[in-house]
SEFIZA-3560 file (N, C-alpha, C; in Angstrom, 3 decimals):
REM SEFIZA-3560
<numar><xx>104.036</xx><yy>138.384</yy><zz>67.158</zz><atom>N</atom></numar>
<numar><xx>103.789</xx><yy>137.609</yy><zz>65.962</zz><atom>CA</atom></numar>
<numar><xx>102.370</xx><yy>137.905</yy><zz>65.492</zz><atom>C</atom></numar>
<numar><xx>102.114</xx><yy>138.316</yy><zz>64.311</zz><atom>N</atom></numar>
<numar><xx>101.112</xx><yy>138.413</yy><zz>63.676</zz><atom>CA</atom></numar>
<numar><xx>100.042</xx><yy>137.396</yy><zz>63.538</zz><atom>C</atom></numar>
<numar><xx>98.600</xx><yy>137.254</yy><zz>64.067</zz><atom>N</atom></numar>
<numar><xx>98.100</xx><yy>135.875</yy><zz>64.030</zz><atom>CA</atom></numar>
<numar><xx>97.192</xx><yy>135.626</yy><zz>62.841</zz><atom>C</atom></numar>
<numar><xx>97.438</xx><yy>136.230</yy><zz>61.455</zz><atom>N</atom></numar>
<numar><xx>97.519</xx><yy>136.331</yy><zz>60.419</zz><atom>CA</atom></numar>
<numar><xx>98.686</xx><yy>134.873</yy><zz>59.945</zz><atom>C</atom></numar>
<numar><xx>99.992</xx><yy>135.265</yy><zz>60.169</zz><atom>N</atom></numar>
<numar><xx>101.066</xx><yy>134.283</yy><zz>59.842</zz><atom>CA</atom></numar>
<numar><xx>100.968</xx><yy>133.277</yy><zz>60.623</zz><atom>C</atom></numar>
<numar><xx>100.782</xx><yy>133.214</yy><zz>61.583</zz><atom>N</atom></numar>
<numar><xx>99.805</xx><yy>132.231</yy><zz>62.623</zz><atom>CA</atom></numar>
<numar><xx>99.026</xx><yy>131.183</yy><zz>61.789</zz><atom>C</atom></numar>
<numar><xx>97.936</xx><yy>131.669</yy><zz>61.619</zz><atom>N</atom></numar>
<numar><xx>97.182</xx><yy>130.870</yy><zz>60.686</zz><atom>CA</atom></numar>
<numar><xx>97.710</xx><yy>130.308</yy><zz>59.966</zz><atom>C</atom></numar>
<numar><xx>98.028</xx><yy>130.995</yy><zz>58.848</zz><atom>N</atom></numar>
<numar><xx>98.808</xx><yy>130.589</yy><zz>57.633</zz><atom>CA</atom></numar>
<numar><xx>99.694</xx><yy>129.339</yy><zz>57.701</zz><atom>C</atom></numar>
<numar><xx>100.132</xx><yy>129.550</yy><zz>58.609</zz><atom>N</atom></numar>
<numar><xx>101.595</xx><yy>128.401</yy><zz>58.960</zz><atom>CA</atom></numar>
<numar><xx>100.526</xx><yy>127.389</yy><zz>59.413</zz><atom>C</atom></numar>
<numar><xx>99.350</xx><yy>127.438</yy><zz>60.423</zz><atom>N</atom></numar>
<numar><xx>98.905</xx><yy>126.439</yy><zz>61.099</zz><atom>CA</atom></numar>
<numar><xx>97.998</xx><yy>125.351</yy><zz>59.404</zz><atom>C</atom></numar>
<numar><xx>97.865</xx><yy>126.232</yy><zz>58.762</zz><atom>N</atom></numar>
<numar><xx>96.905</xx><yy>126.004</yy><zz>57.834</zz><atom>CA</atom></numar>
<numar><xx>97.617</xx><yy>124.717</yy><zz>56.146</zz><atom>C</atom></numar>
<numar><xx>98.731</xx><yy>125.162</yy><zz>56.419</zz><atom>N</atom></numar>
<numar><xx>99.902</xx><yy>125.063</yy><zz>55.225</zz><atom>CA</atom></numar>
<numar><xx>100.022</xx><yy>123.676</yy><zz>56.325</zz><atom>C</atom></numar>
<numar><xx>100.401</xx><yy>123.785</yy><zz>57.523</zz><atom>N</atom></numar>
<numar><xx>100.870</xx><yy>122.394</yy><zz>58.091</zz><atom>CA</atom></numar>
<numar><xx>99.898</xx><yy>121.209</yy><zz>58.163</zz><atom>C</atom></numar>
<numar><xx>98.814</xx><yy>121.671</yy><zz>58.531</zz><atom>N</atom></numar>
<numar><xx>97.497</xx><yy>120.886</yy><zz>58.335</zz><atom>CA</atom></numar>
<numar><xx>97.256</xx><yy>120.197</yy><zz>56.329</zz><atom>C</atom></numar>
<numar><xx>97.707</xx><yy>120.889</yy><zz>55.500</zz><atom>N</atom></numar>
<numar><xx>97.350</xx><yy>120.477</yy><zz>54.234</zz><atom>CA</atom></numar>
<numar><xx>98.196</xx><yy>119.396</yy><zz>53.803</zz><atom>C</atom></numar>
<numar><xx>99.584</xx><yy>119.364</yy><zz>54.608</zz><atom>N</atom></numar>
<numar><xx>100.494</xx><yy>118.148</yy><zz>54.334</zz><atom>CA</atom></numar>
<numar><xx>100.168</xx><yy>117.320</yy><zz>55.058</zz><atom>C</atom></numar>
<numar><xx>99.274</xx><yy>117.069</yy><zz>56.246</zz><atom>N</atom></numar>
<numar><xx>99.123</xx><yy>115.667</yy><zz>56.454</zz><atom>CA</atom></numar>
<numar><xx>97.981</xx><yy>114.978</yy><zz>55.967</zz><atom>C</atom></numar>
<numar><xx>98.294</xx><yy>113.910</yy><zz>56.147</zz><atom>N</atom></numar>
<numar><xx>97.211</xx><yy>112.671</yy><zz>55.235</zz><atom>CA</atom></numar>
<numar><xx>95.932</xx><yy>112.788</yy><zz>55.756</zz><atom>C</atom></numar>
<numar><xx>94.923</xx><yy>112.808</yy><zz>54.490</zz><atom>N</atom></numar>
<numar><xx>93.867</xx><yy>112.913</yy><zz>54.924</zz><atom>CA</atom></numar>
<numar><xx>93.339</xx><yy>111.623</yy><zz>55.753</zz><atom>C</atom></numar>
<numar><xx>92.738</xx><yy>112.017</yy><zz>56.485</zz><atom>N</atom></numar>
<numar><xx>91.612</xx><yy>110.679</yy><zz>57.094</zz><atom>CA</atom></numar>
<numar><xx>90.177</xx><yy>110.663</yy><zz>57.502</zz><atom>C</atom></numar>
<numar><xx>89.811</xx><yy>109.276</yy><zz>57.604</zz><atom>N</atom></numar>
<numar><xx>88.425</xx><yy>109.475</yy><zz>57.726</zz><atom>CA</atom></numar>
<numar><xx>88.268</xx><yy>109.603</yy><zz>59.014</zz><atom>C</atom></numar>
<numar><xx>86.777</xx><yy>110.252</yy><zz>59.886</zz><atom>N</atom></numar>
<numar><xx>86.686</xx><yy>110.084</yy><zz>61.009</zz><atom>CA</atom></numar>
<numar><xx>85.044</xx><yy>109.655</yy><zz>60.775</zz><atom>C</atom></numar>
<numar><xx>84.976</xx><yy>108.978</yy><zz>60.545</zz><atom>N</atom></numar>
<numar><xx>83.335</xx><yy>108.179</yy><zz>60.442</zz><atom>CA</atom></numar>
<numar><xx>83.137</xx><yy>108.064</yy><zz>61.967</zz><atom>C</atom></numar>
<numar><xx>81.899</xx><yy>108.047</yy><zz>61.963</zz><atom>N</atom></numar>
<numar><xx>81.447</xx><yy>108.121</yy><zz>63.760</zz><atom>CA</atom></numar>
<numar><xx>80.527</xx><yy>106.746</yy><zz>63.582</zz><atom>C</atom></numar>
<numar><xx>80.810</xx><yy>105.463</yy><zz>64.202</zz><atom>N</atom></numar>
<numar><xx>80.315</xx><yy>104.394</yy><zz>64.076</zz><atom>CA</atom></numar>
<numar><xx>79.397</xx><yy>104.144</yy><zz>65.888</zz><atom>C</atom></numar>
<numar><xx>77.930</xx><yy>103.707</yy><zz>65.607</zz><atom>N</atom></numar>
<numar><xx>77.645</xx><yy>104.399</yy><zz>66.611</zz><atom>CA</atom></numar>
<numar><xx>77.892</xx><yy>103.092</yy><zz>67.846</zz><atom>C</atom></numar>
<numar><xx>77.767</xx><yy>103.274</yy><zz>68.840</zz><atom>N</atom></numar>
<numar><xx>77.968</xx><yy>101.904</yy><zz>70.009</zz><atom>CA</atom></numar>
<numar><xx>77.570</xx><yy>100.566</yy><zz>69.578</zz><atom>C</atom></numar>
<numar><xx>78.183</xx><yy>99.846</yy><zz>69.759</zz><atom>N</atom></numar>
<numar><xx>77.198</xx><yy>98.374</yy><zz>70.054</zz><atom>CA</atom></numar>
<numar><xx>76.489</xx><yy>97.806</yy><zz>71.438</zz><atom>C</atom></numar>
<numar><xx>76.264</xx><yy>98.516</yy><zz>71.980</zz><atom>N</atom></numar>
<numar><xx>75.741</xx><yy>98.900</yy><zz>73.258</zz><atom>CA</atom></numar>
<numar><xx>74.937</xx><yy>100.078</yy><zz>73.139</zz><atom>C</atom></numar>
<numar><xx>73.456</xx><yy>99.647</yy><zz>73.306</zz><atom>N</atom></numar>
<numar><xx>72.305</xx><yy>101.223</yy><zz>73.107</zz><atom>CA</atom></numar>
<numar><xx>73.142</xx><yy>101.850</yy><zz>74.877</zz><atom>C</atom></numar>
<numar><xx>72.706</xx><yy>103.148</yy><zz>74.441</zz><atom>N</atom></numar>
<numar><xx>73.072</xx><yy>104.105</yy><zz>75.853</zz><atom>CA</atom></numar>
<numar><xx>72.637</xx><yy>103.907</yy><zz>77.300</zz><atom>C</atom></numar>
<numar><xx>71.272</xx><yy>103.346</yy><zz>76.999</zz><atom>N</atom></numar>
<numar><xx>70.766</xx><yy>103.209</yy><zz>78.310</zz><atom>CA</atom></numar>
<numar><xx>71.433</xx><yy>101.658</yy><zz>78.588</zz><atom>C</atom></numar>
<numar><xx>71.768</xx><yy>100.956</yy><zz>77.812</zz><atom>N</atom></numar>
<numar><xx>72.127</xx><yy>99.889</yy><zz>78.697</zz><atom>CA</atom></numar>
<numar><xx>74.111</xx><yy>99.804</yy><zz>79.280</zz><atom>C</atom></numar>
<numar><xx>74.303</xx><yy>100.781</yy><zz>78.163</zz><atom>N</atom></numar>
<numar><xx>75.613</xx><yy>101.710</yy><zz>78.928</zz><atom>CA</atom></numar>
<numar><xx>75.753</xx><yy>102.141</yy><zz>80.231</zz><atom>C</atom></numar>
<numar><xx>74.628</xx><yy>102.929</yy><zz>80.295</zz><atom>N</atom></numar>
<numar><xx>74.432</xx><yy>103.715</yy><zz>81.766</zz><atom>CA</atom></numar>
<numar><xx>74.202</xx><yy>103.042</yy><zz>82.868</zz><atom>C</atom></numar>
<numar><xx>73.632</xx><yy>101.642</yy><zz>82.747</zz><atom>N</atom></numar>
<numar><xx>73.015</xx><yy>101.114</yy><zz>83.545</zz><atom>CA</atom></numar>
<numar><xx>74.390</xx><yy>100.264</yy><zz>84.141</zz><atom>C</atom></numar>
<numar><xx>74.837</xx><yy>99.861</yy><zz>83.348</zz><atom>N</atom></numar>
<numar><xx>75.970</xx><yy>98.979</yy><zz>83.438</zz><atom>CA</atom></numar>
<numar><xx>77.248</xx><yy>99.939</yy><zz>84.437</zz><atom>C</atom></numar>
<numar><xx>76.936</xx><yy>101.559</yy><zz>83.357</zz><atom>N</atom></numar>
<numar><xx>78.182</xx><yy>102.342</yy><zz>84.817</zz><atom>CA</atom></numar>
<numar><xx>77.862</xx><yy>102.305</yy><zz>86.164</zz><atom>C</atom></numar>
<numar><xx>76.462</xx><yy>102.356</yy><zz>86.541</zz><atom>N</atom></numar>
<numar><xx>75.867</xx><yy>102.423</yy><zz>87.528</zz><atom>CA</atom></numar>
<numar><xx>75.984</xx><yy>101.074</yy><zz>88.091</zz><atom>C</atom></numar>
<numar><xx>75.799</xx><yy>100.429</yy><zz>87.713</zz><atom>N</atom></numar>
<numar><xx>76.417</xx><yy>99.396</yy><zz>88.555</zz><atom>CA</atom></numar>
<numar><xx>77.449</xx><yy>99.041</yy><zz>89.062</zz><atom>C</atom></numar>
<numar><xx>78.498</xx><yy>99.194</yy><zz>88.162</zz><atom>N</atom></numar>
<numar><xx>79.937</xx><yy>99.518</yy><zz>88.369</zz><atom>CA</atom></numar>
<numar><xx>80.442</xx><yy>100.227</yy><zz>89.475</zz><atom>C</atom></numar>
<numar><xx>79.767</xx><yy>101.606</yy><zz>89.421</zz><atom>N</atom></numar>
<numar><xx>79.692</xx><yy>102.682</yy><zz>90.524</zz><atom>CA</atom></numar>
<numar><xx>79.313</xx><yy>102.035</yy><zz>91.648</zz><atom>C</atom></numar>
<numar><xx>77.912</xx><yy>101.209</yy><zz>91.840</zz><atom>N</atom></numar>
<numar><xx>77.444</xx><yy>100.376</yy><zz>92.878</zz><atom>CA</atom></numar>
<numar><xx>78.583</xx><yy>99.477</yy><zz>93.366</zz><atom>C</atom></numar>
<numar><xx>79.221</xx><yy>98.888</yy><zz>92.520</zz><atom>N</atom></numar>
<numar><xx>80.372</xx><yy>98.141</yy><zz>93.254</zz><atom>CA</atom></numar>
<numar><xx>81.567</xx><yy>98.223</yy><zz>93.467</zz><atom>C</atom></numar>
<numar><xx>82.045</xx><yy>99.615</yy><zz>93.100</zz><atom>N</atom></numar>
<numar><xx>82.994</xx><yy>100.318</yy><zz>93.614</zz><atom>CA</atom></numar>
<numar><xx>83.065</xx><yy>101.099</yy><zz>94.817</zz><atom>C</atom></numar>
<numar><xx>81.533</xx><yy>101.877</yy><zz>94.905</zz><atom>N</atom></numar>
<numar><xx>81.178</xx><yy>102.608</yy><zz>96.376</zz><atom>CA</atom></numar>
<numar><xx>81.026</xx><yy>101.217</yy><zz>97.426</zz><atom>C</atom></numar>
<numar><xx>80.596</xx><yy>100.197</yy><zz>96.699</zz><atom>N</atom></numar>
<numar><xx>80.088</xx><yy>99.553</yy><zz>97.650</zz><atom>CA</atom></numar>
<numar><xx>78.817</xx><yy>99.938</yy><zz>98.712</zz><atom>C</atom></numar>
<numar><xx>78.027</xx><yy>100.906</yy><zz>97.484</zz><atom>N</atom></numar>
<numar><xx>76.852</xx><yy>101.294</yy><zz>98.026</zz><atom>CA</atom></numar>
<numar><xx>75.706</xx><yy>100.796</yy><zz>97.118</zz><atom>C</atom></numar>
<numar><xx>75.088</xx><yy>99.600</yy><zz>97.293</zz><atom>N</atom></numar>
<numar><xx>73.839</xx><yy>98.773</yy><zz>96.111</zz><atom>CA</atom></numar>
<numar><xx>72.627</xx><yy>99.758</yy><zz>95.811</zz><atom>C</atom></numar>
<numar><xx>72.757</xx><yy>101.076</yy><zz>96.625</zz><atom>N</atom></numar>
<numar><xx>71.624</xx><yy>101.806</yy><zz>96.292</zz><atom>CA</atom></numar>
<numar><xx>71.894</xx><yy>102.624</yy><zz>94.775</zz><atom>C</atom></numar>
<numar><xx>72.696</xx><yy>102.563</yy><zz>94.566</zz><atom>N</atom></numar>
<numar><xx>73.400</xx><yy>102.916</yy><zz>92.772</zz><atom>CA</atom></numar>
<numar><xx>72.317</xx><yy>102.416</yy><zz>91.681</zz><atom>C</atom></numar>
<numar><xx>72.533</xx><yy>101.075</yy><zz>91.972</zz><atom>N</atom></numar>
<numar><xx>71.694</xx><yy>100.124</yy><zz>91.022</zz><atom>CA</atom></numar>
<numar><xx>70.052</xx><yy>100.429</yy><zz>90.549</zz><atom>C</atom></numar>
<numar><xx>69.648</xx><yy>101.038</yy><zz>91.799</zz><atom>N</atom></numar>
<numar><xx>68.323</xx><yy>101.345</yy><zz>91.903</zz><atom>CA</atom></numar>
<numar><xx>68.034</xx><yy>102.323</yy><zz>91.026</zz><atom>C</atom></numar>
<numar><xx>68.669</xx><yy>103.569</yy><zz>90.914</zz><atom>N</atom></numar>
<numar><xx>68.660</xx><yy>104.861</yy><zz>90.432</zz><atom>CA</atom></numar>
<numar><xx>68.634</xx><yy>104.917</yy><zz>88.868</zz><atom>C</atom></numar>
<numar><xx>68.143</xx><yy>105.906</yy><zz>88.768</zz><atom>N</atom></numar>
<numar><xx>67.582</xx><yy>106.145</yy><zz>87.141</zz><atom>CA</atom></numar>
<numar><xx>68.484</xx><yy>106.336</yy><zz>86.337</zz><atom>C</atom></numar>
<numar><xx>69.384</xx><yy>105.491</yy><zz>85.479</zz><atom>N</atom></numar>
<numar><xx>70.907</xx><yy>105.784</yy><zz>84.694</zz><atom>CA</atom></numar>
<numar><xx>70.847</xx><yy>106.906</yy><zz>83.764</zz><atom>C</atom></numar>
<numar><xx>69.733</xx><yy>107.179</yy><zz>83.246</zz><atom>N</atom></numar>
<numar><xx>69.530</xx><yy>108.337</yy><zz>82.343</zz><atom>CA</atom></numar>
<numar><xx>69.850</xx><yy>110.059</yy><zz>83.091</zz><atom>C</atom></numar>
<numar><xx>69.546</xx><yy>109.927</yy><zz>84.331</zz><atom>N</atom></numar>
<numar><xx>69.949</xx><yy>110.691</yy><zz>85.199</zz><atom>CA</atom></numar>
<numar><xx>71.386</xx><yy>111.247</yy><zz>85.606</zz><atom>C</atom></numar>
<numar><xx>71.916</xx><yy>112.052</yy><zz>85.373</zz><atom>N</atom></numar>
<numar><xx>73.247</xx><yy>112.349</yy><zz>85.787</zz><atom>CA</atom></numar>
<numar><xx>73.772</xx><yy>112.708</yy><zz>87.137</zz><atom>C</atom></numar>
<numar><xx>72.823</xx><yy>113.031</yy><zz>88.121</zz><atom>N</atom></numar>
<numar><xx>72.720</xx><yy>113.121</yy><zz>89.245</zz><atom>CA</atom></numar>
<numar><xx>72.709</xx><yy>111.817</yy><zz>90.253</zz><atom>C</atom></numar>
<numar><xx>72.378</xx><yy>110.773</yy><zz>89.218</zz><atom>N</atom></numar>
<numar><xx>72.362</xx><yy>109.650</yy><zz>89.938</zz><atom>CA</atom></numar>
<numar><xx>73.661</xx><yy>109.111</yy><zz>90.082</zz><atom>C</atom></numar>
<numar><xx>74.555</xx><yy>109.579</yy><zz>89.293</zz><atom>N</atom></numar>
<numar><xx>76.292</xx><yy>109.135</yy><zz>89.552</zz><atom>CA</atom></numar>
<numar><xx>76.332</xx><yy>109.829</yy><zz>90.579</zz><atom>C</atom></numar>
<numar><xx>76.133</xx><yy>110.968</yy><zz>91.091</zz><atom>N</atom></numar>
<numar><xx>76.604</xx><yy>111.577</yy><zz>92.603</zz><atom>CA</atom></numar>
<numar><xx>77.205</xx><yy>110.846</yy><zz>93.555</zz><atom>C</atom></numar>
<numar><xx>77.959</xx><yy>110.896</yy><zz>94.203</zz><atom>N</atom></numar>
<numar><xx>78.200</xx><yy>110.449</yy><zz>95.010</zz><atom>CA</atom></numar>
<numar><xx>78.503</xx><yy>111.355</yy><zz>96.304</zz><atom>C</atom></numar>
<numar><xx>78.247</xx><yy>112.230</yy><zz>95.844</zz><atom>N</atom></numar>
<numar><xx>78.194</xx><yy>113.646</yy><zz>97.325</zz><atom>CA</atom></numar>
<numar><xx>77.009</xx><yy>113.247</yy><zz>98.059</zz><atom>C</atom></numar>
<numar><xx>77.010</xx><yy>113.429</yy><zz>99.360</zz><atom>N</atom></numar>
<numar><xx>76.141</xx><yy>112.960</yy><zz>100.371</zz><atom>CA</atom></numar>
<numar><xx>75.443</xx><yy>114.492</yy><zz>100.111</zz><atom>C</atom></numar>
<numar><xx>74.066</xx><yy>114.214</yy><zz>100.949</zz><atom>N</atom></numar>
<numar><xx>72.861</xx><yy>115.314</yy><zz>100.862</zz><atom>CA</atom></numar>
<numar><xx>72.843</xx><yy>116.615</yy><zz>101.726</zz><atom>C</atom></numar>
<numar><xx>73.658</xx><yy>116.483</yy><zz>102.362</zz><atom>N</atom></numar>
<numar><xx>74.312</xx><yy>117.618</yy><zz>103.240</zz><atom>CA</atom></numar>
<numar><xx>75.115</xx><yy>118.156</yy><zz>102.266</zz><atom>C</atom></numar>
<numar><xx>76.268</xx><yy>117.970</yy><zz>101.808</zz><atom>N</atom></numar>
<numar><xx>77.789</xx><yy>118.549</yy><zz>100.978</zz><atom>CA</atom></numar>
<numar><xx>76.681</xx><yy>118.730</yy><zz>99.733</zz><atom>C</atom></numar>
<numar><xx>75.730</xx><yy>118.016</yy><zz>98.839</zz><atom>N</atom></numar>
<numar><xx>74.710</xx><yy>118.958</yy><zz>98.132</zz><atom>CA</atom></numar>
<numar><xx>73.984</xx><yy>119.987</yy><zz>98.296</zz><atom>C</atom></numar>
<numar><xx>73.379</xx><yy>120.050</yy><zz>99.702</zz><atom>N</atom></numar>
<numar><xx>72.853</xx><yy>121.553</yy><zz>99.883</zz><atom>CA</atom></numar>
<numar><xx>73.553</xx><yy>122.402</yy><zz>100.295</zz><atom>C</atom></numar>
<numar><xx>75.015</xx><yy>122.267</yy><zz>100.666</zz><atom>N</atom></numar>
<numar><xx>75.898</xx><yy>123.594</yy><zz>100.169</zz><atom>CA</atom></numar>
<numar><xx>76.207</xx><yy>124.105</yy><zz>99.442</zz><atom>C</atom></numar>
<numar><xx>76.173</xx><yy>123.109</yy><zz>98.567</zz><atom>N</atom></numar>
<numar><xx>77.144</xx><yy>123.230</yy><zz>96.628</zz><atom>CA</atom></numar>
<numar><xx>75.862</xx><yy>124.309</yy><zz>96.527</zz><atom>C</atom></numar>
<numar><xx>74.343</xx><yy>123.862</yy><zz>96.608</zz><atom>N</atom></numar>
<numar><xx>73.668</xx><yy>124.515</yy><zz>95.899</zz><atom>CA</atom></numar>
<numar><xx>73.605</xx><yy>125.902</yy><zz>96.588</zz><atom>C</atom></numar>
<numar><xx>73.736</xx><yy>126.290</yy><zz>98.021</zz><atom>N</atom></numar>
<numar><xx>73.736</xx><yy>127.507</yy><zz>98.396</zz><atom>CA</atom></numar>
<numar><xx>74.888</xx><yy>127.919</yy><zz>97.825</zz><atom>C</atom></numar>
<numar><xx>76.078</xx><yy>127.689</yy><zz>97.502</zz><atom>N</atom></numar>
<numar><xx>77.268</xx><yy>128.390</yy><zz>97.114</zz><atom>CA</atom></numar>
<numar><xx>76.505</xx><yy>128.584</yy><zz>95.495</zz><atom>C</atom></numar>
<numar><xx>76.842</xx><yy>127.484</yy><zz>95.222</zz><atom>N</atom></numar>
<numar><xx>75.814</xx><yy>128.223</yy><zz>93.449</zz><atom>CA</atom></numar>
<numar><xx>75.218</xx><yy>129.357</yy><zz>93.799</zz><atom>C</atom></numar>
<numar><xx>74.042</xx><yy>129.065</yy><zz>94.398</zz><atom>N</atom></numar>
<numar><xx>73.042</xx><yy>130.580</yy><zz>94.386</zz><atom>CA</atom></numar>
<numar><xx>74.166</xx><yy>131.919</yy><zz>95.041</zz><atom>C</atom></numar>
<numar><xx>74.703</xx><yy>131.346</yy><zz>95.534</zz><atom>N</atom></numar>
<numar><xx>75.434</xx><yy>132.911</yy><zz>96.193</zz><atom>CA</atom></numar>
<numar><xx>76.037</xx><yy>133.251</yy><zz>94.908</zz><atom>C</atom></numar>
<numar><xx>76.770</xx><yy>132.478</yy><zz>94.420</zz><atom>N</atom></numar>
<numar><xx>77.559</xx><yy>133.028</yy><zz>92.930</zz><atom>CA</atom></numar>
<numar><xx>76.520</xx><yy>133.779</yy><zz>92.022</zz><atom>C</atom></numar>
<numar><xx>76.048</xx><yy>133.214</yy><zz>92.235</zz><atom>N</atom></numar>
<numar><xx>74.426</xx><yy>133.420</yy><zz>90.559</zz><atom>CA</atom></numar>
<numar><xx>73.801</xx><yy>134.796</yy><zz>90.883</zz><atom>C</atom></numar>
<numar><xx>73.877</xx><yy>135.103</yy><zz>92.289</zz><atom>N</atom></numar>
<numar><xx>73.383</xx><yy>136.586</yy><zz>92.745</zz><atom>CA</atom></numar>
<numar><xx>73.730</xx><yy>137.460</yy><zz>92.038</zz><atom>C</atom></numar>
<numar><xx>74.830</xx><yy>137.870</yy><zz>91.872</zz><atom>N</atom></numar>
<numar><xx>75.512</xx><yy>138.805</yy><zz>90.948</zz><atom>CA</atom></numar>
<numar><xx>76.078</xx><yy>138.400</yy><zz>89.903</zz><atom>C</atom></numar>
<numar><xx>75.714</xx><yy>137.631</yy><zz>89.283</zz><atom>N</atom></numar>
<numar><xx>76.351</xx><yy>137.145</yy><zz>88.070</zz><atom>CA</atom></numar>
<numar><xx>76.404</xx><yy>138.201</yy><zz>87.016</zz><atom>C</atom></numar>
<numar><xx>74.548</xx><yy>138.299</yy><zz>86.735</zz><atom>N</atom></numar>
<numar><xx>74.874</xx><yy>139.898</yy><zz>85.865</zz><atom>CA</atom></numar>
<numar><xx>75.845</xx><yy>140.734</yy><zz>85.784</zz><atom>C</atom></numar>
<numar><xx>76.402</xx><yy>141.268</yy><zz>87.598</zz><atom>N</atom></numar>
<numar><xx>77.443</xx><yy>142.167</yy><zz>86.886</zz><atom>CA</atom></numar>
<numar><xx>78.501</xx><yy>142.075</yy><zz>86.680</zz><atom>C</atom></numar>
<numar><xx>78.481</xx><yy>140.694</yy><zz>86.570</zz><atom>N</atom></numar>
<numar><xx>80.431</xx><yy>139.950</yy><zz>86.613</zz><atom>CA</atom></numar>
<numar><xx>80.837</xx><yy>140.642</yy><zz>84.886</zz><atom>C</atom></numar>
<numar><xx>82.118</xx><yy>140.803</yy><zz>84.832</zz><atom>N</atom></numar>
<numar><xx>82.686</xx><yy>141.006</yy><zz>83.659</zz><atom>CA</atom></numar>
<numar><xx>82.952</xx><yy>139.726</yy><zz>82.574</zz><atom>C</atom></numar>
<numar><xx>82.218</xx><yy>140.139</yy><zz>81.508</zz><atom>N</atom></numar>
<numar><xx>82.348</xx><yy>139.249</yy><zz>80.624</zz><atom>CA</atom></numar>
<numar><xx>83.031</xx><yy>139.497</yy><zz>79.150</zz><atom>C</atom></numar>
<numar><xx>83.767</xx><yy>139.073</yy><zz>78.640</zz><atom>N</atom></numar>
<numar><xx>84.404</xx><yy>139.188</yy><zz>77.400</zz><atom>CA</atom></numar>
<numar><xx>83.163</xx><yy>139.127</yy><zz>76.244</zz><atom>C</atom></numar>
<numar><xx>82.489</xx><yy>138.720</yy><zz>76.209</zz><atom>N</atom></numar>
<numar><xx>81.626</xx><yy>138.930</yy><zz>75.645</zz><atom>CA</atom></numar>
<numar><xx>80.374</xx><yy>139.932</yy><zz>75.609</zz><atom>C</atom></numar>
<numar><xx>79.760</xx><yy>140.328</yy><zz>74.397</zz><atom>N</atom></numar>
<numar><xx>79.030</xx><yy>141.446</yy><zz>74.074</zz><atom>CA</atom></numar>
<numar><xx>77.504</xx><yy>140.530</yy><zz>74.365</zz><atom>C</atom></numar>
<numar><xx>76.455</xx><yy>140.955</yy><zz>74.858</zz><atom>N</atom></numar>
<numar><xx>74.927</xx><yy>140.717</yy><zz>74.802</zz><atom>CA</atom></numar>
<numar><xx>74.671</xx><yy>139.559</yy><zz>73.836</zz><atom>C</atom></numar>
<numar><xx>74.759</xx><yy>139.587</yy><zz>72.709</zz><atom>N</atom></numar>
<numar><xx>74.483</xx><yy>138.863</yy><zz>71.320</zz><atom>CA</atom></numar>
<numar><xx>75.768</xx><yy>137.956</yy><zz>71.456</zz><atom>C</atom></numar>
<numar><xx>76.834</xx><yy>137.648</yy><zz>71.836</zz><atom>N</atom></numar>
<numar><xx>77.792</xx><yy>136.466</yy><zz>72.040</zz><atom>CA</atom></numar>
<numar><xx>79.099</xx><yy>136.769</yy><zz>71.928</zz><atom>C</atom></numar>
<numar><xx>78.968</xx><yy>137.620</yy><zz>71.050</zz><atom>N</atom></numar>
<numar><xx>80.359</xx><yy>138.258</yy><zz>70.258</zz><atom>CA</atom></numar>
<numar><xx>81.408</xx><yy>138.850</yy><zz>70.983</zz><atom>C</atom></numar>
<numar><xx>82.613</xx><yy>138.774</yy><zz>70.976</zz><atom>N</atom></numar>
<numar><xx>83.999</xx><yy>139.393</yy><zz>71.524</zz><atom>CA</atom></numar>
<numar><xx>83.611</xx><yy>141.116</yy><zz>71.471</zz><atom>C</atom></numar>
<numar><xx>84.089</xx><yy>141.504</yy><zz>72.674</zz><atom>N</atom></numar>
<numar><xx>84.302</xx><yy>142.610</yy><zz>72.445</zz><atom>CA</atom></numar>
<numar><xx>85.448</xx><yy>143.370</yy><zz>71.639</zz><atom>C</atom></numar>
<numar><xx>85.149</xx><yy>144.152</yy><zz>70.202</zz><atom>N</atom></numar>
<numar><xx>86.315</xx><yy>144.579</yy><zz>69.791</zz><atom>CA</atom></numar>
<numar><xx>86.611</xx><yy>146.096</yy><zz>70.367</zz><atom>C</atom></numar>
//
């Protein structure tokens, strides 16, 4: 199938349905007091109160991997990242698909 007619069809089907709005209305809850609130949550689901303490802006502070099973993740990262350069990538230098 041609992804020319592809389009076309996807494009023609999209024009018959009803338009709508998607207005982005922002929280009633600022973020940090979002975060703080997951973190607590988290605190009383692990049933670990050291949650509460931790910096909510932090994303690391949701962890819940113990500090051992973290310094593997990160040696396995670095082992990956070694050769990353010459991994094959679909993409060209500048971002672009290879044609």
């Amino acid at each position: 199938m041609n992804p020319s007619i592809v389009n076309q069809t996807l494009v023609k089907f999209l024009a018959r349905l009803p338009r709508s709005r998607s207005d982005i209305k922002p929280p009633s809850v600022p973020v940090p007091q979002r975060m703080r609130e997951a973190l607590d949550a988290l605190a009383e689901l692990t049933g670990d109160p050291s949650f509460s303490g931790k910096d909510s802006m932090c994303p690391l502070s949701f962890s819940c991997v113990s500090p051992e099973i973290g310094k593997i993740q990160v040696k396995s990262r670095e082992s990956y990242a070694k050769d990353a350069a010459w991994a094959f990538s679909p993409l060209q230098p500048n971002g672009r698909p290879i044609r």
